[in-house]
C-alpha positions in Angstrom: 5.8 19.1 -8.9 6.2 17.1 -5.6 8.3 14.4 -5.0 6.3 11.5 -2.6 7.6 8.0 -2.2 5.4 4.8 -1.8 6.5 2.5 1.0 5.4 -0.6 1.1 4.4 -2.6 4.7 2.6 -5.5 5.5 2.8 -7.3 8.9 6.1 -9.0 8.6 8.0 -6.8 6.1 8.7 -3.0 5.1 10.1 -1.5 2.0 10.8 2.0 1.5 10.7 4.1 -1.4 14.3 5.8 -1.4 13.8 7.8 -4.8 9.8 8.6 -5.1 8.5 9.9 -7.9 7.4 13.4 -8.8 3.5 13.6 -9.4 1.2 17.1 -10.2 -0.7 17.2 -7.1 -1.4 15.0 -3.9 -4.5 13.1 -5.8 -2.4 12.3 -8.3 -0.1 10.5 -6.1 -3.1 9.4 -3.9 -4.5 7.4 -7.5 -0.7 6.3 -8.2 -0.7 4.7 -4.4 -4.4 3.0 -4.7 -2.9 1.0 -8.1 -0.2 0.3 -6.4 -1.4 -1.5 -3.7 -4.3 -3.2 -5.9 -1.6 -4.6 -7.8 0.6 -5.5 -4.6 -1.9 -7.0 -2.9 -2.6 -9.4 -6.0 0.7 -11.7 -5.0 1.4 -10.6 -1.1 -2.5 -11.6 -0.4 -2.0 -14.9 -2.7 0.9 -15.7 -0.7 -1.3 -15.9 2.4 -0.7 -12.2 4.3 -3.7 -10.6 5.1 -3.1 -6.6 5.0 -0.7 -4.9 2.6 -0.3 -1.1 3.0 1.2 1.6 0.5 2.2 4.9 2.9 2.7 7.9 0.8 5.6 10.3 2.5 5.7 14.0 1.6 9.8 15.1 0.8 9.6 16.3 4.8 9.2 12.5 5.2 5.4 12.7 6.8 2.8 10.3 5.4 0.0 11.9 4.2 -1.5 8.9 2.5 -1.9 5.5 3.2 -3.7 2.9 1.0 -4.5 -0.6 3.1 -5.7 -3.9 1.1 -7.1 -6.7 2.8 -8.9 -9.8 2.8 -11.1 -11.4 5.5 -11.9 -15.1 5.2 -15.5 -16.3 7.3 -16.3 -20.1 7.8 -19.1 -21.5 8.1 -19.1 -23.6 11.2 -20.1 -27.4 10.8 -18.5 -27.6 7.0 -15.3 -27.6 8.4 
């Protein structure tokens, strides 16, 4: 088992993962790190940020994953 921890950034705040979690193998951790940031992005996107990341660090600290959730809003000119 490897440990990886799940920071979390967006474009005005970071949070890192101090503890981890232990997970099988790196696809493992790669699916843990896409529902995470699904269900991150489902209040930080709400509350008007447009970008949340989840970067995956090895225990040697290097990120190996990162998971990025974003939303684009077009307007149509002249209804605006």
């Amino acid at each position: 088992m490897a440990r990886f921890h799940f920071d979390v950034r967006t474009a005005s705040d970071f949070a890192e993962d101090e503890d981890g979690a232990e997970f099988a193998t790196i696809s493992a951790a790669e699916e843990e790190a896409r529902a995470a940031v699904l269900e991150i992005a489902g209040y930080k996107l709400f509350d008007g940020l447009d970008e949340v990341s989840v970067e995956v660090r090895d225990e040697s600290g290097a990120i190996v994953i990162c998971a990025t959730a974003s939303v684009s809003i077009r307007k149509t000119p002249g209804f605006y």
